[in-house]
C-alpha positions as CSV (number, residue, x, y, z in Angstrom):
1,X,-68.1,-2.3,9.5
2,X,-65.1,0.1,8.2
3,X,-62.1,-2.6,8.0
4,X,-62.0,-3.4,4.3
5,X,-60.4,-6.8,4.8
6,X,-63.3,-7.6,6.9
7,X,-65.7,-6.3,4.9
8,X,-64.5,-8.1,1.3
9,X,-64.6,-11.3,3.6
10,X,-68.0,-10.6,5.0
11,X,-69.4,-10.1,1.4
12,X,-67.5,-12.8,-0.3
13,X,-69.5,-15.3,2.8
14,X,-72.4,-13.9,1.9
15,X,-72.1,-14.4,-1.7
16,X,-70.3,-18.2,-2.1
17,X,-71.2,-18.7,-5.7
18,X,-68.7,-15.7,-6.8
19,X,-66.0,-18.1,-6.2
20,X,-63.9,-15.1,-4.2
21,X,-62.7,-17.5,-1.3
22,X,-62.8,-20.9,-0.8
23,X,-65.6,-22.0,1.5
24,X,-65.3,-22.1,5.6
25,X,-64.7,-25.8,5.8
26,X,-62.4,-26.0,3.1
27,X,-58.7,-26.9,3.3
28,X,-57.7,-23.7,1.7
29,X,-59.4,-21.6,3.7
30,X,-56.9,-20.7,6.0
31,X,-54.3,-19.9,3.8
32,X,-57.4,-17.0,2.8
33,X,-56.7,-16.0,6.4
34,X,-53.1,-16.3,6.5
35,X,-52.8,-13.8,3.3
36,X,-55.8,-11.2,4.4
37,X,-54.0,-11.0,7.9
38,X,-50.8,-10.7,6.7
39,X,-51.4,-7.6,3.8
40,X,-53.1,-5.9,6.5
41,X,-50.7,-6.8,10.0
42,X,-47.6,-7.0,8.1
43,X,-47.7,-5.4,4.6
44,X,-50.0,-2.3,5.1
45,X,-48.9,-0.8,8.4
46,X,-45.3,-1.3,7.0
47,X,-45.4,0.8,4.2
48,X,-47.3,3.3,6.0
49,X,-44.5,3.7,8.6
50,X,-42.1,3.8,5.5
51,X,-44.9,7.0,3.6
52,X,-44.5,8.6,7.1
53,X,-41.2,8.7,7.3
54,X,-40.8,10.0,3.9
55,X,-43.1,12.7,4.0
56,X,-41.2,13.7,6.9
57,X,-37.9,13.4,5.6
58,X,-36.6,11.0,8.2
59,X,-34.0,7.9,7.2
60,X,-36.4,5.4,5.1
61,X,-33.8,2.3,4.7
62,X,-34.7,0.3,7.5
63,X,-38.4,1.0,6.7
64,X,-37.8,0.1,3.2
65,X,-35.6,-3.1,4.0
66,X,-38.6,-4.0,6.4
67,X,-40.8,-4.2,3.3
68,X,-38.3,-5.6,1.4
69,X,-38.6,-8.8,3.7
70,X,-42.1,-9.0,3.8
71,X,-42.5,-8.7,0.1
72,X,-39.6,-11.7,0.0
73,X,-42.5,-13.5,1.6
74,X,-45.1,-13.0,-1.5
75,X,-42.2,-13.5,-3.5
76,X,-41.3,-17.0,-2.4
77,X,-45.5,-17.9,-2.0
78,X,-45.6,-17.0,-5.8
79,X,-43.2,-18.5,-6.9
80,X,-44.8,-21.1,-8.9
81,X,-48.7,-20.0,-8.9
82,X,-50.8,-17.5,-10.6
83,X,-52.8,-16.6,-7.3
84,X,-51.9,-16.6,-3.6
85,X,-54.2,-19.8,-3.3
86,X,-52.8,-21.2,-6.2
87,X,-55.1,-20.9,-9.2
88,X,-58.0,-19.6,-7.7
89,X,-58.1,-15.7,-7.3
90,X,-59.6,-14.8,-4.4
91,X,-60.3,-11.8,-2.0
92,X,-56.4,-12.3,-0.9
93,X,-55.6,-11.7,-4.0
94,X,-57.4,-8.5,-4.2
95,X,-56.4,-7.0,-1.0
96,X,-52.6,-8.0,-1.1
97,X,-52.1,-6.9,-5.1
98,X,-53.7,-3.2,-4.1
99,X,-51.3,-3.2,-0.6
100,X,-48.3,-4.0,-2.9
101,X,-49.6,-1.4,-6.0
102,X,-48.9,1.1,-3.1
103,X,-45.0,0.2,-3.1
104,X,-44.9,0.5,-6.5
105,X,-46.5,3.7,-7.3
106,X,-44.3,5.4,-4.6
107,X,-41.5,3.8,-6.4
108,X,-40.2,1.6,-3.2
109,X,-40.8,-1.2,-5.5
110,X,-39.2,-0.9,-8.4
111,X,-38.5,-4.8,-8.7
112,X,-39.4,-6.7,-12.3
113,X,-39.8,-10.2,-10.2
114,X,-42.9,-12.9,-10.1
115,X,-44.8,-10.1,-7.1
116,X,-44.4,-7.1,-10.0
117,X,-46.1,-9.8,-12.4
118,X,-48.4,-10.8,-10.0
119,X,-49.6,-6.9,-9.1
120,X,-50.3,-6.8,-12.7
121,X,-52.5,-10.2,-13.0
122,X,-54.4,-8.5,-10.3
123,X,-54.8,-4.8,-11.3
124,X,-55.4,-5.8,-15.2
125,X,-58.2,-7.9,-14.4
126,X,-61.3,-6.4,-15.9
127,X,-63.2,-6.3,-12.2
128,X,-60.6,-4.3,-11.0
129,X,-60.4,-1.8,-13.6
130,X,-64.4,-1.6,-13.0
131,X,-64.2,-0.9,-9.5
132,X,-61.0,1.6,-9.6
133,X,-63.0,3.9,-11.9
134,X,-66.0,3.9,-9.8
135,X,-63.5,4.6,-6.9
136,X,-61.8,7.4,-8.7
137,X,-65.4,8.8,-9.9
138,X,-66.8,8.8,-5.8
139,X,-63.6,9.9,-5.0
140,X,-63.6,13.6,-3.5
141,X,-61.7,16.0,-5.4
142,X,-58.2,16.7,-4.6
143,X,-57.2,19.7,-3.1
C-alpha cells in the first residue's frame, strides 16, 4: 500500500482497541469516510494545484478562493465539536489537521477561526509530536 489515508485506515481496522475510528458497523463510521475522502479528493489536491501555481508564479486567487471554500466546509463541521466525529479523535482527525497545517505553514491560511484551533488540538497532541520527530529524524536531508 502507498496511499496514506488508506494505510492509517487499514491499521486503525487492524488495531480496534486504539479507539482511532469508530468500528465498521457503527453509525459514525461513515462520516470516518466522508472526512478521509474529502482531505484527500478535495482538500489535498487543492492546495497542491494552489503550491504549483505558486512556485510557478502563475495567478493563485482562484486557487486560493477554491481552498477557502473547502476549508468553509471544516469550518462549519467544527463548529461546535472538538473532533471531526465529534468528541472522539480519530484517523480523520489526523489526516485532515496535517492537510490543513500545509495551508498554514505556506501562509494561505492565515485565519484565527475554530479550523486554526482545531489544527492546533491536532498537531499539539502528544502522539503527534512523537511521530513528527521520528518523521523529521527518517527524513532524507535537504538539499
Amino acid at each position: 500500500m502507498f496511499e496514506s489515508a488508506g494505510i492509517c485506515l487499514y491499521l486503525t481496522d487492524r488495531s480496534p482497541s486504539v479507539g482511532l475510528a469508530p468500528l465498521p458497523d457503527a453509525p459514525d463510521r461513515p462520516l470516518l469516510y466522508q472526512w478521509l475522502f474529502f482531505a484527500m479528493t478535495e482538500l489535498e489536491p487543492t492546495l497542491i494545484r494552489w503550491m504549483h501555481a505558486r512556485r510557478e508564479g502563475t495567478d493563485e486567487t482562484e486557487l486560493a478562493e477554491d481552498y477557502h471554500a473547502r476549508r468553509l466546509v471544516l469550518q462549519q463541521a467544527i463548529a461546535n465539536r472538538e473532533w471531526l466525529l465529534g468528541e472522539q479523535f480519530s484517523i480523520a482527525d489526523i489526516i485532515c489537521a496535517k492537510v490543513l497545517s500545509i495551508a498554514r505553514d505556506y501562509q494561505l491560511d492565515m485565519q484565527d477561526d475554530a479550523v486554526s484551533a482545531y489544527i492546533r488540538r491536532a498537531l499539539e497532541r502528544p502522539a503527534h509530536k512523537r511521530a513528527d520527530a521520528i518523521g523529521r529524524e527518517s527524513a532524507p536531508p535537504e538539499r
